[in-house]
C-alpha positions as a Markdown table, in Angstrom:
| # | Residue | x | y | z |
|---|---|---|---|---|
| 1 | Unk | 16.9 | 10.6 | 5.9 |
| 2 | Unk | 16.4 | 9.0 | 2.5 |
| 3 | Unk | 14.4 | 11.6 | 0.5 |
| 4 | Unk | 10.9 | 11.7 | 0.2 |
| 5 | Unk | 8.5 | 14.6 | 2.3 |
| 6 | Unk | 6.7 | 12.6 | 5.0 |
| 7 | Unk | 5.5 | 13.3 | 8.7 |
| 8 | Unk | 6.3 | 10.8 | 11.2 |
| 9 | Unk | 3.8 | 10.0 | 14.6 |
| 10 | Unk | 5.2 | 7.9 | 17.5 |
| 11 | Unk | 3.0 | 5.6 | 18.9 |
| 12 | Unk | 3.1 | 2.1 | 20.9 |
| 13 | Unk | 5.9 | -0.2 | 20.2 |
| 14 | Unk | 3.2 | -2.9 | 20.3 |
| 15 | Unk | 1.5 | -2.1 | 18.0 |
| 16 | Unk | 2.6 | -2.5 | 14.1 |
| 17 | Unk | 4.1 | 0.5 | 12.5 |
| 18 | Unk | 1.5 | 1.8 | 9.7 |
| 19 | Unk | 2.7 | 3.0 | 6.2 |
| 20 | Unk | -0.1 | 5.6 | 5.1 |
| 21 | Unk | -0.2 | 5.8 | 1.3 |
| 22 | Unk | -2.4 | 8.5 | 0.0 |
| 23 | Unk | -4.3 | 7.8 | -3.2 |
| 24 | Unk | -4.0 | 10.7 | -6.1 |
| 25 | Unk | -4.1 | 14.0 | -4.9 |
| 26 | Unk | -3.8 | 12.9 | -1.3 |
| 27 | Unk | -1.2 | 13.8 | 1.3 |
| 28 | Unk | 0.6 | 12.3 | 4.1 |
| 29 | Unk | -3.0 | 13.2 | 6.6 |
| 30 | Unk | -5.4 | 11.5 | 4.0 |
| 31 | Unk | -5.5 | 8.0 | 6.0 |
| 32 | Unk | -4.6 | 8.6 | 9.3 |
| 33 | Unk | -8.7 | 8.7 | 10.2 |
| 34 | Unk | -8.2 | 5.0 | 8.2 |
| 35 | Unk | -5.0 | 4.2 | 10.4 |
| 36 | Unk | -6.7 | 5.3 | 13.8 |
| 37 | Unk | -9.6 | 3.1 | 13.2 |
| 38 | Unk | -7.7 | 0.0 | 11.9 |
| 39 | Unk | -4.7 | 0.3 | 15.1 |
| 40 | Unk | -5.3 | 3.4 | 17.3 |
| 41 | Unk | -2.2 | 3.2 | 19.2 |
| 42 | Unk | 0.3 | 2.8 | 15.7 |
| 43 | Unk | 3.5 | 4.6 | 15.0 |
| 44 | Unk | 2.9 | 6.4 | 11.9 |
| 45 | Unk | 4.9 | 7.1 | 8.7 |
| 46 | Unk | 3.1 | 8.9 | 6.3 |
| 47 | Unk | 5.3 | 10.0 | 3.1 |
| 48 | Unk | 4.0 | 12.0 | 0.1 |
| 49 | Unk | 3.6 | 10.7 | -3.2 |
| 50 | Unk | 7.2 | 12.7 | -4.9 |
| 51 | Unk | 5.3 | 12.5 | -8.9 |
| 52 | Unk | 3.4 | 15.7 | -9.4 |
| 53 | Unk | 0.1 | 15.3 | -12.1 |
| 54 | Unk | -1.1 | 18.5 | -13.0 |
| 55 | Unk | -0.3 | 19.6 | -9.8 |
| 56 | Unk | -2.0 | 16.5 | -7.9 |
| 57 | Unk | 0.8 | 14.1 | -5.7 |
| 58 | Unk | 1.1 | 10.9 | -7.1 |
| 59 | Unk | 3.7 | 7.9 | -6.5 |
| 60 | Unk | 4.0 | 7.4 | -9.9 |
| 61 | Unk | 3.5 | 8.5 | -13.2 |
| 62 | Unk | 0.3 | 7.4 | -15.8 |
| 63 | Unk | 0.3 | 7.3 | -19.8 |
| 64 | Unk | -3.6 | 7.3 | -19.3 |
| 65 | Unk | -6.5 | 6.8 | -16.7 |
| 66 | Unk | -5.7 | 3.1 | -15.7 |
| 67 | Unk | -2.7 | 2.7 | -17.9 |
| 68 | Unk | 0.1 | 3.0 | -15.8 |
| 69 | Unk | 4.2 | 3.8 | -17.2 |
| 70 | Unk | 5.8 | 0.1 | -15.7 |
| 71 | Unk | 9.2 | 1.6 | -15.5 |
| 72 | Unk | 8.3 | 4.2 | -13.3 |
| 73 | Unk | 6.8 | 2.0 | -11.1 |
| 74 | Unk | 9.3 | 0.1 | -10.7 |
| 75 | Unk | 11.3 | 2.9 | -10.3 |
| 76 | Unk | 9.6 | 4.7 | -7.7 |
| 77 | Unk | 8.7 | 1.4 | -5.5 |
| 78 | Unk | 12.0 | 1.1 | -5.4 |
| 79 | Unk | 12.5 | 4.6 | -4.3 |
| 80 | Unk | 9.7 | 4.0 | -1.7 |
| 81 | Unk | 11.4 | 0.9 | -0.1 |
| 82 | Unk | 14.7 | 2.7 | -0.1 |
| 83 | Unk | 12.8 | 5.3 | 1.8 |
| 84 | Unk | 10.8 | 2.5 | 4.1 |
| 85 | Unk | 14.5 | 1.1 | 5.2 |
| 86 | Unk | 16.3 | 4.2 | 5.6 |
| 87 | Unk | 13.3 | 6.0 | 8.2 |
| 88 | Unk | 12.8 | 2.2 | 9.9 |
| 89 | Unk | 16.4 | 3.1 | 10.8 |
| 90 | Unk | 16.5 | 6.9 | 11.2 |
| 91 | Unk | 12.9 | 6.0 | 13.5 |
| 92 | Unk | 14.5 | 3.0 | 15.4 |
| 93 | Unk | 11.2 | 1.1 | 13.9 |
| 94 | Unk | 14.1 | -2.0 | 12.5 |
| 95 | Unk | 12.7 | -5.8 | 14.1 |
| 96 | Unk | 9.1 | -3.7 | 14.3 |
| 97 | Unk | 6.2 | -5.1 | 12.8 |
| 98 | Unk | 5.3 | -2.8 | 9.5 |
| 99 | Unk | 2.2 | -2.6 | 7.6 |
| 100 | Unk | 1.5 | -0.5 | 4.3 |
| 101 | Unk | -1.6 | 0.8 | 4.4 |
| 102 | Unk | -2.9 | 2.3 | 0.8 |
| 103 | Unk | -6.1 | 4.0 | -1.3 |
| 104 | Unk | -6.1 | 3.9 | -4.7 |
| 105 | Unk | -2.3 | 5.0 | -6.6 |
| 106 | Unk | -0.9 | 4.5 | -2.7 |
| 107 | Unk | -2.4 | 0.8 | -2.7 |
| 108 | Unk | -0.6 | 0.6 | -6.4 |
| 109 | Unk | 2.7 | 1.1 | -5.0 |
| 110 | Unk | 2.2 | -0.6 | -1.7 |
| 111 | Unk | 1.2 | -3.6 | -3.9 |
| 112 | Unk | 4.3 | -2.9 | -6.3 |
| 113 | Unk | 6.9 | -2.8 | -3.0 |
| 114 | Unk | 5.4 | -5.8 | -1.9 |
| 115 | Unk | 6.2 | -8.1 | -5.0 |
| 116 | Unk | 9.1 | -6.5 | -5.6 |
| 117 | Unk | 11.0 | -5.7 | -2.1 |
| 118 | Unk | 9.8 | -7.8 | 0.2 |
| 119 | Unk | 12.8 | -6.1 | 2.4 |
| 120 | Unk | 10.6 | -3.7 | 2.9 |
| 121 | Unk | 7.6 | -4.5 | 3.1 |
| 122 | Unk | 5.9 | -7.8 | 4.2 |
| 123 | Unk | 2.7 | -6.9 | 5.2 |
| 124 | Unk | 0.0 | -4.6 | 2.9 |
| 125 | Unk | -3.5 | -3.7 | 3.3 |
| 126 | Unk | -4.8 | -2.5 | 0.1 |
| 127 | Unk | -8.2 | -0.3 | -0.7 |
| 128 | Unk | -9.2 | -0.1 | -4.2 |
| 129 | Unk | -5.7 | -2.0 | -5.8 |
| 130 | Unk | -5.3 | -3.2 | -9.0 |
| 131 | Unk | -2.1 | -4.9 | -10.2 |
| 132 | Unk | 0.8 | -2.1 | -10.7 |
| 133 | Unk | 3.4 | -4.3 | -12.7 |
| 134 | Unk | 2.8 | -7.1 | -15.5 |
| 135 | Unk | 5.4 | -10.6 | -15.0 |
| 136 | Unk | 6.8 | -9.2 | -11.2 |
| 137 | Unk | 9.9 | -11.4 | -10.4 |
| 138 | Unk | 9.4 | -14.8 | -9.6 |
| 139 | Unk | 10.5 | -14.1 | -5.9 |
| 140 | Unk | 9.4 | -16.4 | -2.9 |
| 141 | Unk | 7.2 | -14.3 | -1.0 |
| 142 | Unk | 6.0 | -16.8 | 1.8 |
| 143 | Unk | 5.9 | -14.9 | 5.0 |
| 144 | Unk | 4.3 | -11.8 | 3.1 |
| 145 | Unk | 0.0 | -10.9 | 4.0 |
| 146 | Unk | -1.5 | -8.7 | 2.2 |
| 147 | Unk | -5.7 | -7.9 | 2.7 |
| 148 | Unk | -7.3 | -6.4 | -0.4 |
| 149 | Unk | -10.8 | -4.6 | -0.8 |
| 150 | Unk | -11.9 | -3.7 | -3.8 |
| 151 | Unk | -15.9 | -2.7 | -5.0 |
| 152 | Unk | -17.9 | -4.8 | -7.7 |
| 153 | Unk | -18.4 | -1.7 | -9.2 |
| 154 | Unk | -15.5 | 0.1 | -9.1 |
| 155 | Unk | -14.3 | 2.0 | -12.6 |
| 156 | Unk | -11.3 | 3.2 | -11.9 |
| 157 | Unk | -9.9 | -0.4 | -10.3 |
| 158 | Unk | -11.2 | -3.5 | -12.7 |
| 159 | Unk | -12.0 | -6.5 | -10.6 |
| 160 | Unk | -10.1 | -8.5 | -13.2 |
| 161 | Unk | -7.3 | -6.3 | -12.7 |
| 162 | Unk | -7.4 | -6.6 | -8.7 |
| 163 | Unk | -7.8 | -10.6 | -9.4 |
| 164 | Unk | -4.7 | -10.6 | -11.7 |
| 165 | Unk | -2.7 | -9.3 | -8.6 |
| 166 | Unk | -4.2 | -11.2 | -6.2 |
| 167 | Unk | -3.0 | -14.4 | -8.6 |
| 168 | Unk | 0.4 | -13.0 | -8.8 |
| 169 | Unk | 0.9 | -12.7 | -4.6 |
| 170 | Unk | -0.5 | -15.9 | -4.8 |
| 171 | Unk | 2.0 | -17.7 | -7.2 |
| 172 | Unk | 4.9 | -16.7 | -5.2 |
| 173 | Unk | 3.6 | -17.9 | -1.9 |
| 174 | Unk | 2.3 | -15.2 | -0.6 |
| 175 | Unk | -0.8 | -15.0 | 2.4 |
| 176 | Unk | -3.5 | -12.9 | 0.7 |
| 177 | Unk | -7.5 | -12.3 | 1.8 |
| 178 | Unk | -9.8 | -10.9 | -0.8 |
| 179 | Unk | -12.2 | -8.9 | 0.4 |
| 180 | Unk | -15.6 | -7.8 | -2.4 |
| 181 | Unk | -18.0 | -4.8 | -2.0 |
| 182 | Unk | -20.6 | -3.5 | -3.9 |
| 183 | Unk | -19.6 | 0.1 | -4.0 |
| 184 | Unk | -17.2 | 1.9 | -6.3 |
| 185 | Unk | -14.0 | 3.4 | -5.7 |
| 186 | Unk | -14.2 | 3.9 | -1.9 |
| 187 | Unk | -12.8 | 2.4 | 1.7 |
| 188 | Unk | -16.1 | 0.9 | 3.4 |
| 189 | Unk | -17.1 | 0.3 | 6.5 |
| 190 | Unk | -17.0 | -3.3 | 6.6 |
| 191 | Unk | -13.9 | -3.2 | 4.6 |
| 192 | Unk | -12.3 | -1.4 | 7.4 |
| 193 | Unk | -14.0 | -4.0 | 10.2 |
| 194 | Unk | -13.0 | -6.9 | 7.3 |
| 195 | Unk | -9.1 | -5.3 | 7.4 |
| 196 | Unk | -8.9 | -4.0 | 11.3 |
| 197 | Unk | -9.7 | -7.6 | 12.4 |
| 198 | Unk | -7.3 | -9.3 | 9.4 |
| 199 | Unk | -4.4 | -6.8 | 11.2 |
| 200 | Unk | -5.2 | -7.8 | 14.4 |
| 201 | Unk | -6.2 | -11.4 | 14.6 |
């Protein structure tokens, strides 16, 4: 098993397979209440963030609040799509459907897998993103969906920042819906009802 801590849930083979990223702090049971609401019969594979921050899991490392160190993000989304390809195989989840599902720092790295391994990852639903990398590889991405919500008011994830990743999914083909609230940095309701029916049209 490539090597990341992570706790694994069988669940319907048709149903997609949900990737539960926890935001800072988090662990691999911080979305599963997110994951049963969005697809109740999903497999799940929930890792934990291997970066430690004071003692809080993270999935990468910060120079500040909001200013994020670009090499280890590429670094450690690299590390989590090695990990995503070696349990679809270990799980016998390879020709399943597989959808990241991230808060916060775990919808920064599902964003960052998704632009740069789209082996990986193809599909993304994202709470509370902003964009993880600046210039991401000019990689056709057609194929790749990716739902975002993110709050008018949200400190700790700019709007112009979530609208500078939504550009760059964009650019390189890629199927994105942008969902707004008026709340901060937080999964909503009707972001959830917004996301459950964009992952099950």
């Amino acid at each position: 098993m490539t090597g990341l801590d992570h706790k694994y849930v069988e669940g319907s083979p048709d149903a997609p397979v949900l990737l539960l990223l926890h935001g800072t702090g988090g662990g691999p049971d911080d979305l599963v209440p997110i994951a049963r609401r969005l697809s109740p019969g999903s497999a799940l594979l929930a890792p934990a963030g291997p970066v430690s921050e004071n003692g809080a899991a993270r999935w990468f490392r910060r120079l500040a609040e909001g200013v994020f160190d670009h090499e280890d993000v590429v670094f450690r989304a690299n590390q989590l799509a090695d990990f995503v390809v070696g349990a679809s195989a270990d799980y016998e989840l390879v020709g399943r459907r597989l959808v990241a599902i991230g808060f916060s720092n775990g919808a920064n790295i599902a964003a960052a897998v998704t632009l740069l391994r789209p082996d990986a990852v193809r599909e993304a639903v994202l709470f509370a993103a902003m964009s993880p990398v600046p210039s991401p590889p000019q990689q056709d991405l057609s194929g790749t969906r990716v739902f975002l919500s993110n709050g008018e008011r949200d400190p700790m994830a700019p709007l112009a920042s979530a609208d500078t990743l939504v550009r760059d999914l964009r650019e390189r083909s890629a199927d994105v819906v942008a969902h707004r609230h008026p709340g901060g940095h937080q999964v909503t309701d009707n972001g959830l009802v917004a996301a459950a029916g964009w992952l099950n049209p």
